[in-house]
Structures are given as structure tokens and as C-alpha cells.
C-alpha positions in Angstrom: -6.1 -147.2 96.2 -8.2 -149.7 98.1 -11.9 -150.6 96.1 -14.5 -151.5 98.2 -14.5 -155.0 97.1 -10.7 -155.2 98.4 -12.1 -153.7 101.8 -15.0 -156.1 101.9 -12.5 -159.3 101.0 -10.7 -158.5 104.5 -13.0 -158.1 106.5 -14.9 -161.4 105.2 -11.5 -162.7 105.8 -10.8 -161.6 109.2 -14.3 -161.7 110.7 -16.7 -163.9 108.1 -14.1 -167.0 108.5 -14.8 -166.6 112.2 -18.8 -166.1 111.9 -18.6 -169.3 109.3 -16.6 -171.5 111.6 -19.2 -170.2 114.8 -22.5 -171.2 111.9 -20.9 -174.3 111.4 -19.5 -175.4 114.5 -23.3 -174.4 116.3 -25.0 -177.0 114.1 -22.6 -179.9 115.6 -22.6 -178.6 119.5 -26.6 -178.3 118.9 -26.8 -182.1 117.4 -24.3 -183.4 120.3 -26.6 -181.6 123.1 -29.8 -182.8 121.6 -28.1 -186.6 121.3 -26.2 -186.1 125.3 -29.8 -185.2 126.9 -32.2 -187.3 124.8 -29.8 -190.1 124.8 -32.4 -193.1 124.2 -34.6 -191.2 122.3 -32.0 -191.4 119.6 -31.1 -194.4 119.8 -34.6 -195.4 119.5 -34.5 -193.3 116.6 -31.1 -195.3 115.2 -32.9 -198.0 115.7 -35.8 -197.4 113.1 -33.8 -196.4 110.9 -30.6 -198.9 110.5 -32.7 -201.7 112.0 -31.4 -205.0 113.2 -28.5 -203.7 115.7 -28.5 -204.6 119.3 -28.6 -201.9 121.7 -25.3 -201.8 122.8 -24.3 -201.7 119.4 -26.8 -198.8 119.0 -25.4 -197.1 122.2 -22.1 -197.7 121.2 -22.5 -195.9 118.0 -24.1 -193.1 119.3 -21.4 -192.4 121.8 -18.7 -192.5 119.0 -21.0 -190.1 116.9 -21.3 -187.7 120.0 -17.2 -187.5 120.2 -17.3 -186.9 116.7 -19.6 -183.8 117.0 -18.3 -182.7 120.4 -14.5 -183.0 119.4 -15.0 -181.6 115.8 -17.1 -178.7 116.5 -15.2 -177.6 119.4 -12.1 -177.4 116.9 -13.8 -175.5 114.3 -15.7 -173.4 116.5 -12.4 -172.3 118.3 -10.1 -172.6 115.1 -8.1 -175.2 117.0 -6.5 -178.1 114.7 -9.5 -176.9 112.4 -8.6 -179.3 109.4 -8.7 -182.3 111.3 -11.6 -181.2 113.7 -13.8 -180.2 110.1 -12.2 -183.8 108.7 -14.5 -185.4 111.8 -17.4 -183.9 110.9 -17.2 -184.5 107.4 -16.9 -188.0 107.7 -19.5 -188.0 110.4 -21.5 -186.3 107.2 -20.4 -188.8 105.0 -21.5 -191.6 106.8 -24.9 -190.5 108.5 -26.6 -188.6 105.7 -27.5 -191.6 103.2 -28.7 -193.8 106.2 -30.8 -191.1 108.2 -31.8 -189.2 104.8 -32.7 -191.4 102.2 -34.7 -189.6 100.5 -35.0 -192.5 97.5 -36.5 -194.9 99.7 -39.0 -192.8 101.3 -42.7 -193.0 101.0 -44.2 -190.0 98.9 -45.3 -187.6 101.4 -41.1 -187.7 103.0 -39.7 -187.0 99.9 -39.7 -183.7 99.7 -38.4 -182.9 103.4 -35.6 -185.9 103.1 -34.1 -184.6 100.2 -33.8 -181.0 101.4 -32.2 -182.8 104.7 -29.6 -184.6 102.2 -28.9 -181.0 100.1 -28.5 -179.1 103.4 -26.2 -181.9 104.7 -23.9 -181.9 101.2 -24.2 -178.2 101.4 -23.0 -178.0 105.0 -20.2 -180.6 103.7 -19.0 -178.0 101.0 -18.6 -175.7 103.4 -16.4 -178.3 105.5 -14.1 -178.6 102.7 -13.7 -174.9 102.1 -12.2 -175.2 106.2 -10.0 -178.1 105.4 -8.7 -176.3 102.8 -8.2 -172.7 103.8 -7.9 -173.2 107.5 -9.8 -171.1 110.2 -8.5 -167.8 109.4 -6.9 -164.9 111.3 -9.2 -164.8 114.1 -8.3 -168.7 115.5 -6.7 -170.5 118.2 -4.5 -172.0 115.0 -3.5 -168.2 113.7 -2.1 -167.4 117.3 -0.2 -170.4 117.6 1.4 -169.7 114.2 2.2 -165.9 115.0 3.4 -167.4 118.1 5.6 -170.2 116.7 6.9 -167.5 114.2 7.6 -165.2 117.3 9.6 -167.8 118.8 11.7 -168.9 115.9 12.6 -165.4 115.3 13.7 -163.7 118.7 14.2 -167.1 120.9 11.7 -169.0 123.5 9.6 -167.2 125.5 9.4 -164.3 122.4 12.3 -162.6 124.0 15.5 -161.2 122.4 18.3 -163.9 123.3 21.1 -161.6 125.0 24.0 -160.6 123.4 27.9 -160.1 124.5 29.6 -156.6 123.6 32.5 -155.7 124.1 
């Protein structure tokens, strides 16, 4: 007999890994549009905060971090090479979240509002490594490629029945 807890364990698993991945993957696609249409406003932004680069440098950057989000939260928004796709954005984590929230080095009345900004990023990372390490789910381009791939091995290419001689 089923308990409701076993009930509410597949559906999180068929429908909360999808909702998770859409959370998560909205985040990135939101950061990548805001950097695409305000493009020198964030690099004006880099600027003040890692100081000292030239502006090609700056721009250069920026484009690199903008593939990062695009690519990565395309793929965990659609389930689609999900590990490596959550991968990206976890090093994109790794790598902006101590330079654009240091919330040690901040005068008194930042504090506050750069540490959350840290927490939320390591929190977001967590969740990151809970994709790299279960995958995207049921409900994922990934999941149909491997019922697919299975199909194949099992009845021939194309997921038909090979023929077969009588006699």
C-alpha cells in the first residue's frame, strides 16, 4: 500500500525536478537578458567593482559570462546535457560571487544586503550540485533521449522490430 509520502516522493520526482530546473534555469536567462540589453551598464558596473581592466577586457568578459548563463540555463531549463550545463553555471557562481559580493570588504551600511547576495548565491550553488548529481529527472530532453536510446538498442534503429525470416 502506497503512503502518502511515497505518493508525494513521485510526484516531486516527476514534476518538482522539472519546476526546480525551470526556478533555477529563470534566474540565469533573467541575468543574461538584463547583461544582453544593458550591455555597458554592466560593464560599467564590472568596472567598479574589479577595477583596473581595460574595456575590452571588460567586454570580453562579459560576453564569456553571458555564454555561460545563456548556454547553461538553456540546458538545465530544458533538461538537455543538464550536468554539464549546471557545471557552467556553477563555476560562473564560483567565480563571480566573491568579486561582485564581498560582503567583508564592504562599508557598514552594505553589509547586511552583500552577505544575503553571497548566501543566496551558495544556496543557489547547492541546488546546482543536487542537478549535477541526480540529473534533470523524468520530465527532460535527457530522460527522452535515454528512453529513446534504450528503445533503439532493444528493438533496432528507428524503434522498429528488425524483420525476421520463417520458414
Amino acid at each position: 500500500m502506497s503512503t502518502f509520502h511515497d505518493k508525494l516522493a513521485k510526484l516531486i520526482l516527476r514534476y518538482g525536478t522539472l519546476a526546480g530546473r525551470i526556478f533555477l534555469a529563470l534566474i540565469f536567462l533573467g541575468a543574461a537578458f538584463n547583461k544582453i540589453t544593458n550591455f555597458a551598464g554592466v560593464r560599467g558596473y564590472m568596472q567598479s567593482a574589479m577595477g583596473g581592466l581595460s574595456e575590452g577586457v571588460l567586454s570580453f568578459l562579459l560576453a564569456g559570462a553571458i555564454a555561460f548563463l545563456v548556454v547553461g540555463g538553456l540546458s538545465v531549463l530544458l533538461g538537455c546535457q543538464v550536468r554539464t550545463g549546471a557545471l557552467l553555471l556553477f563555476v560562473f557562481l564560483v567565480i563571480v560571487t566573491p568579486i561582485f559580493h564581498p560582503f567583508w570588504a564592504v562599508p557598514a551600511e552594505q553589509f547586511q544586503m552583500q552577505m544575503v547576495n553571497f548566501q543566496k548565491n551558495l544556496a543557489i550553488m547547492g541546488g546546482l550540485m543536487l542537478v549535477m548529481a541526480f540529473g534533470a529527472g523524468p520530465l527532460s530532453v535527457d530522460a527522452w533521449l535515454q528512453t529513446r536510446q534504450s528503445a533503439e538498442v532493444e528493438s533496432g534503429p528507428g524503434g522498429y522490430e528488425p524483420a525476421t525470416v520463417t520458414e
